[in-house]
C-alpha positions in Angstrom: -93.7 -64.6 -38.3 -91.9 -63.8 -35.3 -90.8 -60.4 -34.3 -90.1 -61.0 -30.6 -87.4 -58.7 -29.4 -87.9 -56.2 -32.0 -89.3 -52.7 -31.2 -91.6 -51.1 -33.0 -92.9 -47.4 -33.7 -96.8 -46.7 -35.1 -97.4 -43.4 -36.0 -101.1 -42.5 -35.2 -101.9 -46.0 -33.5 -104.4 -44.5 -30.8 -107.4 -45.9 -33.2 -108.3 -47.4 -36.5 -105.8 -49.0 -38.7 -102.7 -47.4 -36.8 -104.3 -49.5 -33.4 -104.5 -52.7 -35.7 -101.1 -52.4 -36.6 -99.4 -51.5 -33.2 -101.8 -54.8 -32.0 -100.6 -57.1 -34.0 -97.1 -56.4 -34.0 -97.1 -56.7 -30.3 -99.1 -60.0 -30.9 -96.3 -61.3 -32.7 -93.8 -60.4 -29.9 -93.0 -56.3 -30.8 -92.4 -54.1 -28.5 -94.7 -51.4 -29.7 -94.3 -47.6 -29.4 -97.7 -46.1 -29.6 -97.2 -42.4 -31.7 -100.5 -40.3 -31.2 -101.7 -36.6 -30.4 -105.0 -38.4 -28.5 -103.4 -39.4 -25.6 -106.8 -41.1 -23.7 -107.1 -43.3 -27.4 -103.3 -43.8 -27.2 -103.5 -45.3 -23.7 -106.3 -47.2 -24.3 -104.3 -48.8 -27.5 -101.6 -49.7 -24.6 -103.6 -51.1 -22.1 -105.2 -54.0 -24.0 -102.4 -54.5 -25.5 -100.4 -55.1 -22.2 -103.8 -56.8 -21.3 -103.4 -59.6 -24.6 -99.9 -60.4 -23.0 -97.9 -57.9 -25.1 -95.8 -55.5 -24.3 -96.4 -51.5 -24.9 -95.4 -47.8 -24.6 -97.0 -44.5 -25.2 -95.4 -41.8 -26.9 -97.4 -38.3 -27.4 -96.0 -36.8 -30.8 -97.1 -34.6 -33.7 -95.3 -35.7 -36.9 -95.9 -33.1 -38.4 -93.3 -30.9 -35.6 -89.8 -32.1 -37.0 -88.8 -31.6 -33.1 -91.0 -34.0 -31.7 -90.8 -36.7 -34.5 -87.2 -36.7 -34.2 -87.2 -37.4 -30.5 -89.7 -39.6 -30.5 -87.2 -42.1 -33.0 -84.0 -41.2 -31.4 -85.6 -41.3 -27.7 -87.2 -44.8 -28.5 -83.5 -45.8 -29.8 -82.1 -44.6 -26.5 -84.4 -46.2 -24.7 -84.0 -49.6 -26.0 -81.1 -49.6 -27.1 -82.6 -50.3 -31.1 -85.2 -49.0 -33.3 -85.9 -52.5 -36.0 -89.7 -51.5 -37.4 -91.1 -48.0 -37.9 -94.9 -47.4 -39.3 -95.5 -44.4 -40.5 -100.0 -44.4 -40.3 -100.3 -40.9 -38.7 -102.8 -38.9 -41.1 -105.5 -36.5 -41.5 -108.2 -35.4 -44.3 -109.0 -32.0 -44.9 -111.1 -32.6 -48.4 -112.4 -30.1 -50.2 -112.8 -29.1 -54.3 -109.7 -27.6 -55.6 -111.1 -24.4 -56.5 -112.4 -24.2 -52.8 -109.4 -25.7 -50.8 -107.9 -23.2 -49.0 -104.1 -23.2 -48.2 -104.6 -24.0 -44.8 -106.0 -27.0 -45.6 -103.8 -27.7 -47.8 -100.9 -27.5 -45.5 -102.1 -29.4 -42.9 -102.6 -32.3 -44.5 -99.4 -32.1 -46.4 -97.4 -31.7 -42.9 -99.0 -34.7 -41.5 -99.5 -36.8 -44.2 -95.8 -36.4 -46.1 -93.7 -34.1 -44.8 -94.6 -35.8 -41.1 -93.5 -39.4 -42.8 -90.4 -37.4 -43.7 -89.7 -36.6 -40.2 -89.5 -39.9 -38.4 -87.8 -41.7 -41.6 -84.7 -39.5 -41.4 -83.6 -40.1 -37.9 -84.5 -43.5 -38.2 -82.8 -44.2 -41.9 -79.6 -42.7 -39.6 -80.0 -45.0 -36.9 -81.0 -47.8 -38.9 -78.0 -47.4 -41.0 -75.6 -48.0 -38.4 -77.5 -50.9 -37.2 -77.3 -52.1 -40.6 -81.2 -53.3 -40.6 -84.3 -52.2 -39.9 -88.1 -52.0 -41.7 -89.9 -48.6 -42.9 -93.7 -49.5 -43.8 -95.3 -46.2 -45.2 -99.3 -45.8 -45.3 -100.3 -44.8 -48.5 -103.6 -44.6 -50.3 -105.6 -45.5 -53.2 -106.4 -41.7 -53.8 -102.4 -41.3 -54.8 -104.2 -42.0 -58.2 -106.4 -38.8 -57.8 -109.5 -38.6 -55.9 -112.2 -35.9 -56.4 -111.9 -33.3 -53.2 -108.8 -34.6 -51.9 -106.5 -32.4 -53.9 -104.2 -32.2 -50.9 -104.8 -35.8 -49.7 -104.1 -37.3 -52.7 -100.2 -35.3 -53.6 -99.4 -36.0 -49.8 -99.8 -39.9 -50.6 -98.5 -39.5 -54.1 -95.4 -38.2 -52.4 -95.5 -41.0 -49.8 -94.6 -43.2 -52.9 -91.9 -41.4 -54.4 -90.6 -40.6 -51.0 -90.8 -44.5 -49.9 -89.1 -45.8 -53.5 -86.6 -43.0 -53.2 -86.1 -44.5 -49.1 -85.6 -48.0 -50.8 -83.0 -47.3 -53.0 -80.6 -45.5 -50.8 -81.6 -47.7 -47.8 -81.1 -50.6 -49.5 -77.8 -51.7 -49.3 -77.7 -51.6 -45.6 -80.2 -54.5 -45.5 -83.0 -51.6 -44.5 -86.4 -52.2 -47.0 -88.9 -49.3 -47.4 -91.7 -50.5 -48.6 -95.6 -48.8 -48.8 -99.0 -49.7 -48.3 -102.1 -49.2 -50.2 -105.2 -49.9 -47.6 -108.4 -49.8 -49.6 -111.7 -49.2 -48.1 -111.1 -49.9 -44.8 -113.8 -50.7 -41.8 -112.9 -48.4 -39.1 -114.4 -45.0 -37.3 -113.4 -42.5 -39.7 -115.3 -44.8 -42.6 -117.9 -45.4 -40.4 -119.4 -42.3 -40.5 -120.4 -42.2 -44.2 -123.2 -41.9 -45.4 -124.8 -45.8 -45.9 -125.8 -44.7 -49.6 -121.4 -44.0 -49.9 -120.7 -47.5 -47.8 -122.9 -48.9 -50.6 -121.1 -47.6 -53.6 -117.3 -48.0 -52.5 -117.9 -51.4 -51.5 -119.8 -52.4 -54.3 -116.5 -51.5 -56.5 -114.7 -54.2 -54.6 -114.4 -57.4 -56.0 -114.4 -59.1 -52.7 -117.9 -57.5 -52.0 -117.0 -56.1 -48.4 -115.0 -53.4 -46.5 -112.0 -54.4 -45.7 -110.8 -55.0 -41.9 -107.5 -53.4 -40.1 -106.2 -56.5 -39.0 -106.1 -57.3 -43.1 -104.1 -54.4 -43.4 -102.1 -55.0 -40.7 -101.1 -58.9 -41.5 -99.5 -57.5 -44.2 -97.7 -55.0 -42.7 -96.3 -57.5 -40.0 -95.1 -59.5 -43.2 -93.4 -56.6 -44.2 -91.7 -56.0 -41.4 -90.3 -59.2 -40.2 -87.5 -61.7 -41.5 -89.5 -63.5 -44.2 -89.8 -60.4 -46.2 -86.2 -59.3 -46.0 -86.0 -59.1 -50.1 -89.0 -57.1 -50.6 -88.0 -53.6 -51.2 -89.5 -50.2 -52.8 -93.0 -52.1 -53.1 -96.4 -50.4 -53.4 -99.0 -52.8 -51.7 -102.7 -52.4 -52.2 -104.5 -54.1 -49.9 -108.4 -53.4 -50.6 -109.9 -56.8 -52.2 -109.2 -55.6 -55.3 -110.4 -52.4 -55.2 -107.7 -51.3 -57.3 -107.0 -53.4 -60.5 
């Protein structure tokens, strides 16, 4: 896979899976705009990847402001004079029961989580278009099935799906593929700080006995997004060692 000269945008890349992702794009030759509200995390993201030999900018957004999202696509179009890959990862968790979740938590994870993916795909579906090319990977979730306590978390990524298969359709014909991902249980610092007794149980329901690792998530992503994988269209991935069968 080779994606030099392309340029990239990860939402929420300042840690985690979204810092996986933005690495290993610019690994494969990416230009990577790094989409964060933590600007120290989203500096550090650029600096070892300019470090590595790649090549990196930083771009302070909240995707869940319909302002800022759509400058950060059409300003990183501007820019460089193309937008080829965008990664919508930017999300949050506000979990509680249903019968306790209040509609503040409810909102705020539905403006990050779908109506921020939202945001960035319509300028970029526009630009895009008129390129006539370009690669939408959208993070979904396992709990899209239902998950108890995540209520909210679990419509937002439900939404993600129908949003990206919608995406696919209309996109399609202009050689653009929208596609989703599926991460499972994933090793980063947000999972980290379970409890052990919960690490336990959620990785003893996958079949490949261990958590999985960003870069897993994000070598399929990269797939996704470069030439090989220009007939793949309105997929959902899951990429969790079989957690979901």
């Amino acid at each position: 896979m080779d994606l030099t000269g392309k340029v990239a945008v990860v939402t929420g890349a300042a840690r985690g899976l979204g810092k996986g992702i933005a690495e290993k794009l610019a690994e494969l030759g990416a230009h990577v705009v790094i989409s964060d509200m933590n600007e120290e995390g989203a500096e550090a993201t650029k600096e070892e990847i300019i470090t590595n030999g790649g090549r990196a900018e930083v771009f302070l957004c909240n995707v869940a402001v319909k302002e800022e999202a759509k400058r950060l696509v059409e300003e990183t179009a501007q820019k460089h004079g193309r937008l080829d890959i965008l990664v919508n990862n930017a999300g949050i968790n506000r979990d509680s029961m249903l019968h306790k979740m209040d509609h503040g938590q409810w909102d705020a994870v539905l403006g990050v989580n779908l109506t921020g993916v939202f945001n960035t795909m319509k300028p970029a579906s526009q630009i895009m278009r008129e390129q006539e090319h370009g690669r939408i990977v959208n993070i979904s979730s396992a709990s899209w099935l239902g998950n108890v306590g995540q209520a909210n978390y679990a419509a937002a990524k439900a939404g993600v799906v129908g949003l990206t298969k919608t995406a696919a359709r209309e996109l399609g014909k202009k050689n653009i593929t929208v596609n989703a991902i599926c991460p499972g249980f994933i090793d980063t610092d947000m999972t980290r700080g379970v409890p052990e007794k919960v690490w336990d149980i959620m990785v003893s329901k996958i079949p490949m006995g261990r958590a999985g690792k960003p870069e897993d998530v994000a070598n399929c992503i990269a797939f996704l997004a470069s030439d090989q994988a220009s007939y793949i269209n309105g997929e959902l991935i899951n990429v969790g060692g079989g957690m979901v069968l």
